[in-house]
N, C-alpha and C positions, 0 to 999 in steps of 0.2 A: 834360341829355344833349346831346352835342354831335353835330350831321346835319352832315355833309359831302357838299355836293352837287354836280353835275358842273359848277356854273356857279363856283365857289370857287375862288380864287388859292391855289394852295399853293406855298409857297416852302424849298427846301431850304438851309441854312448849308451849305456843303461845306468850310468848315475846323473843329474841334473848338472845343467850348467847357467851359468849366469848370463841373459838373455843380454845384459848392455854391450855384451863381446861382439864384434864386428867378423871381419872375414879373418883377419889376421890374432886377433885372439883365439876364436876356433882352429884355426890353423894351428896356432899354441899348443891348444889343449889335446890335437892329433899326435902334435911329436912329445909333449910331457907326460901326460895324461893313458892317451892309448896307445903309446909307443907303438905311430903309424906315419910312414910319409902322407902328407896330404896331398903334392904331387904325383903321386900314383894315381889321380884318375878313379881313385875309390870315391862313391856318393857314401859320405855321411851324414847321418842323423842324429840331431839332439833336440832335448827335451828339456823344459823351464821346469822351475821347481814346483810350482801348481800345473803342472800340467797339461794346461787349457793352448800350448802352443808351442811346433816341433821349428825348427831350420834345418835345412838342408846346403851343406858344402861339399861343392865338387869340382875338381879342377879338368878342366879341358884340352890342355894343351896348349891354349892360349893365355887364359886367365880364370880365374875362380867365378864360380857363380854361387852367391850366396841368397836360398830362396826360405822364407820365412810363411807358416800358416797358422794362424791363431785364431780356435773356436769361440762363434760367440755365446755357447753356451755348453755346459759341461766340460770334460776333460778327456784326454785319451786313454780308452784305456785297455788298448792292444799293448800297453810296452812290458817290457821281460822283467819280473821281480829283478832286486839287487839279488848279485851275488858274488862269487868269489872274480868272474869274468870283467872288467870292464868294457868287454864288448859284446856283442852278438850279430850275427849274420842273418842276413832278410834275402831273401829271391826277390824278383820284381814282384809279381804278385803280391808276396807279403807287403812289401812298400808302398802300391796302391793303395790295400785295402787299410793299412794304417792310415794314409791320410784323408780316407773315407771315414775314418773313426772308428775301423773294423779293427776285430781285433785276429790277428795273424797266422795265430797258429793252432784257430778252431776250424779254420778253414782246411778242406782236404780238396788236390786238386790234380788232374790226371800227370802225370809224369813228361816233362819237356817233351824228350819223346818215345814212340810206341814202335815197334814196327806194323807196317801194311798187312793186314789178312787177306789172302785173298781165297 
């Protein structure tokens, strides 16, 4: 089972990738593509080229988990216009609600944390 905690790098691709790629292709695309270790424990996300379906790779310490969601109707469409970045960074939060089909950053939400009023 994979715990996504608030202290966890999440990284989003924001150009599409080719869905036939496996754990080790994606892993590819982390060190050519978004000049990133995939070893490091970062959860990344990608995105097919219709849209309609994200994967998620993450490495553990032990071994990669590579988890895959594909809508069966419409498409996602919380993900970040292209731009000059090929990445962007998601909080948990933001992560959930992407794979809710939410989209991420209309969402406004209280601050990790606050101090105690008394």
């Amino acid at each position: 089972m994979i715990q996504v905690t608030p202290q966890m790098r999440i990284l989003l691709a924001v150009t599409p990738v080719d869905f036939r790629k496996g754990i080790d292709g994606l892993a590819a695309v982390c060190r050519q593509v978004l000049r990133t270790d995939p070893f490091t424990g970062y959860v990344f996300i990608f995105r097919n080229k219709r849209g309609n379906a994200i994967k998620v790779l993450m490495y553990d310490g032990q071994g990669f988990w590579l988890c895959q969601k594909r809508l069966s109707k419409g498409r996602f469409t919380g993900w970040p216009n292209k731009t000059d970045a090929a990445l962007s960074s998601l909080a948990v939060h933001e992560l959930q609600l992407l794979i809710w089909n939410g989209h991420p950053k209309n969402v406004h939400v209280a601050p990790l944390w606050r101090p105690i009023k008394k």
